[in-house]
C-alpha positions in Angstrom: 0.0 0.0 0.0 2.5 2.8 0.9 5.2 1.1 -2.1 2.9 2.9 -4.1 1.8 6.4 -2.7 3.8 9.3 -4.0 7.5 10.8 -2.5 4.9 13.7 -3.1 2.9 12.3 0.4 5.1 9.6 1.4 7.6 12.2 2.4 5.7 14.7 4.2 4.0 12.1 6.2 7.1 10.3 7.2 8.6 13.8 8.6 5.3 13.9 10.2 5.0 10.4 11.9 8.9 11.1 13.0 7.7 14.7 14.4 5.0 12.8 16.2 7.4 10.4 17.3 10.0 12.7 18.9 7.5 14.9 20.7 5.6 11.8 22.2 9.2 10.6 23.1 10.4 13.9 24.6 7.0 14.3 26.5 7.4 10.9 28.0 10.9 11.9 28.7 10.1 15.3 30.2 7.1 13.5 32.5 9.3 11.0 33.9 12.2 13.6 34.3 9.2 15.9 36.4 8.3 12.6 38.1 11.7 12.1 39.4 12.1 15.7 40.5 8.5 16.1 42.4 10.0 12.9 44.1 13.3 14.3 44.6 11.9 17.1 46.6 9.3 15.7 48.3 12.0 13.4 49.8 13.9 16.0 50.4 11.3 17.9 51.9 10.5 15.0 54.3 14.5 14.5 55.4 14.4 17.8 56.3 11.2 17.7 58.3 12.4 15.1 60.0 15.8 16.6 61.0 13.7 19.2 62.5 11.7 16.6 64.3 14.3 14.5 65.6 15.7 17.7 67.5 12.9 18.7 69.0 11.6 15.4 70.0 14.9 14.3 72.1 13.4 16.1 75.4 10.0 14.2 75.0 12.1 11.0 74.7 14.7 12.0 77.6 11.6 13.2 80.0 9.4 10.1 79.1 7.0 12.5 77.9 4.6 10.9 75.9 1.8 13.8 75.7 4.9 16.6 74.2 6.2 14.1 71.9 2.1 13.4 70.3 1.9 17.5 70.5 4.9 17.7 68.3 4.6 14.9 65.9 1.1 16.3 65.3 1.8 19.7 64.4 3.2 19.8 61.2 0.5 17.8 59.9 -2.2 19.8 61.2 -0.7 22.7 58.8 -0.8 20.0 56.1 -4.2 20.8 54.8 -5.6 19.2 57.6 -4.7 15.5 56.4 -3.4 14.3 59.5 -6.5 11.7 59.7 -6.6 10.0 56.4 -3.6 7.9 56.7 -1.8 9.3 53.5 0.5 10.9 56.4 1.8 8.8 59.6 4.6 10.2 61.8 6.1 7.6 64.5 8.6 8.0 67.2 10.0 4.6 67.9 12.5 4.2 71.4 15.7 2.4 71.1 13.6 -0.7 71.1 12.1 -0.4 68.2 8.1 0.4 69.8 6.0 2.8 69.6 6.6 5.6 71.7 4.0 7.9 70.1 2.4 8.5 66.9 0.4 11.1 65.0 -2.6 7.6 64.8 -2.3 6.6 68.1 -5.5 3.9 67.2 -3.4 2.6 64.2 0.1 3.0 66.1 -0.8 2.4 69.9 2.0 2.9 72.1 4.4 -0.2 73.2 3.2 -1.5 69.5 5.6 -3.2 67.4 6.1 -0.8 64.7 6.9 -3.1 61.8 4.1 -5.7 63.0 1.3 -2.8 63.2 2.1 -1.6 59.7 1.7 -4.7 58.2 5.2 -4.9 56.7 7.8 -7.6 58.2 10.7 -6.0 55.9 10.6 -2.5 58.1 11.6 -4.6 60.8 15.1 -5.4 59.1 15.5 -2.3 57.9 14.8 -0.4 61.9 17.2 -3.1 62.8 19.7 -2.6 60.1 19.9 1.4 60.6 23.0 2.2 62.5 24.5 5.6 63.3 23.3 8.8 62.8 22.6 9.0 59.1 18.7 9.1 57.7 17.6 6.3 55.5 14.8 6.0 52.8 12.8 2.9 51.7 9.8 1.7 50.5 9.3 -2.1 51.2 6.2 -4.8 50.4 4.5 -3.5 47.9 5.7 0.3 47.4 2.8 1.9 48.4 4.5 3.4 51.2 7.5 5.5 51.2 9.0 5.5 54.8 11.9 7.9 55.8 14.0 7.2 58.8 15.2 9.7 61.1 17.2 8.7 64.1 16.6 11.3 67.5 20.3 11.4 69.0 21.8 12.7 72.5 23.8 15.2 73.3 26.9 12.1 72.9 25.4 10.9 69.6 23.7 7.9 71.3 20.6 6.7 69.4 17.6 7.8 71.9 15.1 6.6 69.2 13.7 6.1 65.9 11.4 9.4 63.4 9.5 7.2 61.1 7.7 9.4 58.7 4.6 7.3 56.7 3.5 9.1 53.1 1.3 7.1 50.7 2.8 7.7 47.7 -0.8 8.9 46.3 0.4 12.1 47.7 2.9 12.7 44.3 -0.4 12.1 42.3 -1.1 15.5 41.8 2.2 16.6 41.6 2.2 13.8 38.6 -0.4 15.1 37.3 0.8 18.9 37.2 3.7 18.2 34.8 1.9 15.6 32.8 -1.0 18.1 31.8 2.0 20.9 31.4 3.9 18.8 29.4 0.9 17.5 27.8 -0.2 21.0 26.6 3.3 21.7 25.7 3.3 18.7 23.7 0.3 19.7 21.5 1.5 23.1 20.9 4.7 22.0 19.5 2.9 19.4 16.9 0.6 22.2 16.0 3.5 24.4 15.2 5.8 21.4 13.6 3.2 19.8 11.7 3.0 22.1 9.1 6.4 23.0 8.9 7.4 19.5 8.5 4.4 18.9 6.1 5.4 21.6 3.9 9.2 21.1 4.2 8.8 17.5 3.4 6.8 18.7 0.6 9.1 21.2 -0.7 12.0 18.5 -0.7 10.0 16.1 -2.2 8.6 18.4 -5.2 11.6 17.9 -7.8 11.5 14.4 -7.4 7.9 14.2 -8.2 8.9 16.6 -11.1 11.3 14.9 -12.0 9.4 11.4 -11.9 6.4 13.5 -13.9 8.8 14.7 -16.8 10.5 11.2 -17.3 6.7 10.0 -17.9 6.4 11.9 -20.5 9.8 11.2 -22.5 7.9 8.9 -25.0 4.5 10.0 -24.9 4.8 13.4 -26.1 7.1 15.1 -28.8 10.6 16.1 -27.2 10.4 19.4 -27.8 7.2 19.8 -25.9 9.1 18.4 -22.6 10.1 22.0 -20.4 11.1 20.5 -17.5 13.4 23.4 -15.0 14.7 22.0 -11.6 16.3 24.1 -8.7 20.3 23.9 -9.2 22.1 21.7 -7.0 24.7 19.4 -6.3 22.5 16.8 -4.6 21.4 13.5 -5.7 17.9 15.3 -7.2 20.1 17.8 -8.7 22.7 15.0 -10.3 19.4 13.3 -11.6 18.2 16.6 -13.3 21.0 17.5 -15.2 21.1 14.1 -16.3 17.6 14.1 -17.6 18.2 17.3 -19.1 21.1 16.1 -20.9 18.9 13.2 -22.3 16.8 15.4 -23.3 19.1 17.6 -25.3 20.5 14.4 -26.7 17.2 13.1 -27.7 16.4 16.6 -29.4 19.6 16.4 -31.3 18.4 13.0 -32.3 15.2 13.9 -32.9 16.4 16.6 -35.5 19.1 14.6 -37.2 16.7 12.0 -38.1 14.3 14.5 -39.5 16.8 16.2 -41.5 17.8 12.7 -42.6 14.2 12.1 -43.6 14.4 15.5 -45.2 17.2 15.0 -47.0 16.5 11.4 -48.4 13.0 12.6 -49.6 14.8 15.7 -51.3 16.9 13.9 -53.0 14.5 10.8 -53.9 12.5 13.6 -55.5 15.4 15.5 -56.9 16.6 12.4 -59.0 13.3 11.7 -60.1 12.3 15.1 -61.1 15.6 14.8 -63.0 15.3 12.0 -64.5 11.7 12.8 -65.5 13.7 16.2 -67.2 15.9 14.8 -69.3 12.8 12.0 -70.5 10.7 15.2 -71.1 13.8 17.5 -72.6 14.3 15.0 -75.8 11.0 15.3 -77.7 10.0 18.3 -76.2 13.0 19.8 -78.1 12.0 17.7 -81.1 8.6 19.0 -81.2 9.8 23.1 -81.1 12.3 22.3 -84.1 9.6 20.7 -86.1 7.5 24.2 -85.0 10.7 26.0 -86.4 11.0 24.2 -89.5 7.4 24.4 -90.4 7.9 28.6 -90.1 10.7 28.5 -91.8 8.9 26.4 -94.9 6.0 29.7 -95.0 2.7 29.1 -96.2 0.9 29.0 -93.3 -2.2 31.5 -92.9 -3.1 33.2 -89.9 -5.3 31.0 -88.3 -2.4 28.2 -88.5 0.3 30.8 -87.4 -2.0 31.6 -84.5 -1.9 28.2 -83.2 1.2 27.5 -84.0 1.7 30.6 -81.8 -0.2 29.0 -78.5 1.6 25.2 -79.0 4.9 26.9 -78.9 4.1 28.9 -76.3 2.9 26.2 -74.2 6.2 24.0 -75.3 8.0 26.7 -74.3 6.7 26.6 -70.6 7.0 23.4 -70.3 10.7 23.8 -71.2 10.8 26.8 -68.3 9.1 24.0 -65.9 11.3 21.5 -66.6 15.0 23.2 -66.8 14.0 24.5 -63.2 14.1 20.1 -62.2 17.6 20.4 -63.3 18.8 22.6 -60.5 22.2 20.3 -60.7 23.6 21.9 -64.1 26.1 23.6 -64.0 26.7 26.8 -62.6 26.6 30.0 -65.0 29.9 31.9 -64.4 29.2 35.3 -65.1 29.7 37.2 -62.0 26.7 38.5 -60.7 26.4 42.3 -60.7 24.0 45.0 -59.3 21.7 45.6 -62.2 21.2 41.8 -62.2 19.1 42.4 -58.8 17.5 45.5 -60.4 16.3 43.3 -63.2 14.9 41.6 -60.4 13.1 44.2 -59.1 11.7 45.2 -62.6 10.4 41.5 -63.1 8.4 41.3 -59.9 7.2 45.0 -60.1 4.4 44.2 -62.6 3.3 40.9 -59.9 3.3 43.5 -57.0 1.6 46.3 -58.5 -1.7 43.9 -59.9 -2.1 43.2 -55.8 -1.0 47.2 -55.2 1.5 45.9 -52.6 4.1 48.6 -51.3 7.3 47.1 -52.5 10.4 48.4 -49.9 13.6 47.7 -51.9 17.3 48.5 -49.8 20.2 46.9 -52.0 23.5 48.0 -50.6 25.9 45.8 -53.4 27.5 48.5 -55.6 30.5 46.0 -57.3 30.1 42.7 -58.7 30.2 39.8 -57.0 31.8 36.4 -57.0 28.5 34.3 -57.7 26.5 32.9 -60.4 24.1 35.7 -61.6 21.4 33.5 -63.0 21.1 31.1 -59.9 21.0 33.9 -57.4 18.5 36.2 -59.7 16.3 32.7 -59.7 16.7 32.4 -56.1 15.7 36.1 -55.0 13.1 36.3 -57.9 11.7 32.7 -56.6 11.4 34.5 -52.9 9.8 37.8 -54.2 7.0 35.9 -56.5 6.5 33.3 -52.8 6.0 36.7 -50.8 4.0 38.7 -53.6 1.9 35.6 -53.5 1.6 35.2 -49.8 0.8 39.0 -49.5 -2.9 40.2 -48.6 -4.5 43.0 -51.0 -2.5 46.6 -50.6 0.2 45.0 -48.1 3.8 45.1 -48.3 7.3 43.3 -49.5 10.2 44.0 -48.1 14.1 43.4 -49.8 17.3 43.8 -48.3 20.2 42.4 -50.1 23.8 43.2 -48.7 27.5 41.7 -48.0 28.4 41.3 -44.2 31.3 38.6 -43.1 32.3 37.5 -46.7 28.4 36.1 -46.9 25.8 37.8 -49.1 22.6 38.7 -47.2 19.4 38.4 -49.1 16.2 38.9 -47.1 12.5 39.0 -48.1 9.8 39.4 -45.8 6.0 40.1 -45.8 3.2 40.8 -44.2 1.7 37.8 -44.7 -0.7 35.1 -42.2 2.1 33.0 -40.1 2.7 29.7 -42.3 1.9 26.7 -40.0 4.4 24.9 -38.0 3.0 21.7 -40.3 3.5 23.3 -43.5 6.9 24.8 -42.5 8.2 21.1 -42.0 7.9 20.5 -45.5 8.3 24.1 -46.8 10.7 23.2 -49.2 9.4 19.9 -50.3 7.6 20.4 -54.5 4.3 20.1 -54.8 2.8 20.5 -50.7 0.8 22.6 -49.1 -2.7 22.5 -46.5 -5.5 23.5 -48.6 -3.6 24.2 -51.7 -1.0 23.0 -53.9 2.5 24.8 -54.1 4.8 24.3 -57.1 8.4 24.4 -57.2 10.0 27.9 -56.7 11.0 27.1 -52.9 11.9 23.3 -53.5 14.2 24.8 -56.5 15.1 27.8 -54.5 16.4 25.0 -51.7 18.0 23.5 -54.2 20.3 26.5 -55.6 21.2 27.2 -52.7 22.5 24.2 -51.8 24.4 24.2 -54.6 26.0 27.2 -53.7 26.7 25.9 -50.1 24.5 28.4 -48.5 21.8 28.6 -46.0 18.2 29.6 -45.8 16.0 30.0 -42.8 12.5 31.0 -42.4 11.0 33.1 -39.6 6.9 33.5 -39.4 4.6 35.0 -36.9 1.2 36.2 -37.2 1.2 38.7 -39.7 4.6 38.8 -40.4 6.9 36.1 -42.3 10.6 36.3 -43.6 13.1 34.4 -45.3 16.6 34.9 -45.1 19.4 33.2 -47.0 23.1 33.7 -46.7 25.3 32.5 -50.0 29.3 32.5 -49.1 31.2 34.4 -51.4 34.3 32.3 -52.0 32.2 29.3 -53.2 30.8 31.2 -56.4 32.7 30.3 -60.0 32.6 34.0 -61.3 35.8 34.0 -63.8 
């Protein structure tokens, strides 16, 4: 049953039990420590009484005065509380005989009785007997009921004249029992009161990051790594030990997680990129038969307009599927003209016509003023690829923003717009042909991927609502420019 509560409870509750445990301990502890004390005193109390006694007893005993020595013996019980009558309190004077010579309960402790016979207790008798000198003596024989002090009354030589026997039943320490046990007691019940709590809720607090911890591990597996946010107080403890061991898991898992995505990635990319080549080079060879035929037949003349106009439209058509497929073969080779600054304002003039049929605000910052050492055509196909995705993406009178320039031996090239945020879903395959949620997407950023690759540079894609930017950064030292 408790193997399987929580460290969460288990904890707190076994800081409680212990706090539970202690104060009952200390209690009992502190009760029997007041116990002995009260006794301690009372003892002492009744040693000293008797002392007093014995001194002023030794003229009753040397005058045979039996009536001074009852006098005497009675007094300090009569200030007692008036509990010289119930028997809880017995004072004796014994002669050197051992008998009664008079008592506080002359009917219990007649005079010439034998003291050890009358109360009922054969051991005093050995102990009177045993008593030597002038040194006081405390017992409590038979059944411990009793607790007898001896007192012995000496002369003037030291001589033993008789015997102070003071009687208490030990129901006399009740209430002084009682006293500390109800103080202690009430002690006892503040302290839990105040340590409860605290032990509850420091038990808790210690227990909380392994409960985290045990919570985050459940999730490894269930849910996407990414998801897992797991923070834990800093520490060299075992927790602490544990948590930066889980976290390192989890960074290693993350790693692992996007690895094998980009694997995934990769393998579908180029699975693709082979066969859209391959499909290419199928398509090139009568495709390129079919536009000399259209050349041949023009050359030839006599055809009349309404032949020349569809002559006009299949050529036009063969023509774009020529554009479609030479933008498959995004692994020919790279054009070495180096690419110069009105190549990216031919850019801008191409797209112009594209933003001004949406009436988009087109903000264009180009800060290359010398040519550079990549191939023009791939990197005007690249930024004309990202301005005709954003013009696209772009809501009725919104706005496209360019900003091409050269920082750490890297050209720049960003393009952003004010476009809806593209879904984490779609972004995952954002440069795979031919996907998209709701509609299909062609080519441009699969062939825009692509060049870039080529060209050993990198492209990343930042989206939020309402805002959406792509950024790629093409190393200069990698282009072929002659």
């Amino acid at each position: 049953m408790l193997g399987n509560l929580s460290y969460r409870h288990k904890t707190p509750l076994a800081m409680s039990l212990v706090i539970v445990v202690a104060t009952v301990v200390v209690s009992a502890a502190l009760v029997w420590q007041g116990f002995r004390q009260a006794h301690a005193a009372f003892t002492h109390h009744a040693q000293e009484l008797g002392k007093v006694l014995a001194r002023t007893l030794r003229p009753a005993i040397l005058h045979d005065d039996v009536w001074q020595a009852f006098e005497i013996l009675v007094t300090p019980l009569e200030r007692a509380a008036d509990r010289s009558h119930d028997g809880s309190r017995v004072l004796v004077l014994l002669d050197a005989r051992g008998q009664v010579f008079a008592s506080s309960d002359p009917r219990r402790f007649g005079v010439l009785d034998d003291f050890a016979r009358a109360a009922g207790d054969p051991g005093l008798s050995a102990a009177l007997t045993g008593q030597r000198g002038g040194g006081q003596l405390v017992l409590a024989p038979g059944d411990g009921r009793y607790l007898y002090v001896l007192t012995p009354v000496l002369a003037e030589d030291g001589a033993v004249l008789g015997r102070l026997v003071q009687r208490y039943d030990r129901d006399l320490l009740g209430p002084r029992l009682t006293q500390v046990a109800t103080g202690t007691l009430f002690a006892g019940l503040a302290a839990l009161l105040l340590l409860l709590p605290l032990g509850w809720l420091a038990g808790k607090r210690l227990a909380e990051p392994l409960s985290h911890l045990a919570e985050c591990l459940t999730r490894v597996g269930r849910e996407p790594v990414d998801d897992i946010r797991c923070e834990f107080p800093h520490g060299r403890d075992e927790i602490g030990q544990l948590a930066e061991r889980f976290q390192g898991m989890l960074g290693e898992l993350r790693n692992k997680h996007a690895l094998e995505q980009h694997l995934a990635q990769s393998d579908r990319l180029a699975a693709i990129g082979r066969l859209s080549a391959g499909i290419a080079h199928e398509i090139n060879n009568p495709l390129g038969g079919m536009l000399n035929a259209i050349s041949n037949f023009r050359r030839r003349g006599g055809a009349d307009a309404q032949a020349e106009k569809t002559l006009a439209l299949i050529e036009r058509g063969l023509k774009q599927i020529r554009d479609t497929v030479s933008a498959l073969l995004v692994e020919a080779r790279l054009e070495s003209r180096a690419l110069s600054p009105d190549d990216l304002d031919d850019v801008r003039t191409l797209i112009a016509a594209d933003a001004q049929k949406k009436q988009l605000g087109l903000r264009w910052r180009v800060e290359v003023v010398e040519p550079l050492p990549l191939p023009s055509a791939q990197v005007r196909q690249i930024l004309l690829n990202l301005l005709l995705n954003a013009v696209h993406a772009s809501p009725e009178r919104g706005e496209v923003g360019t900003h091409i320039g050269v920082a750490g031996g890297r050209l720049r090239i960003e393009v952003g717009n004010a476009g809806p945020e593209i879904p984490e879903r779609r972004r995952q395959h954002l440069f795979e042909p031919y996907f998209g949620e709701g509609e299909v997407h062609g080519l441009g950023l699969w062939v825009t991927y692509q060049l870039v690759g080529q060209l050993s540079g990198r492209i990343d894609v930042h989206s939020l609502p309402g805002y959406t930017r792509f950024t790629i950064e093409l190393p200069l030292e990698t282009g072929n420019a002659d």
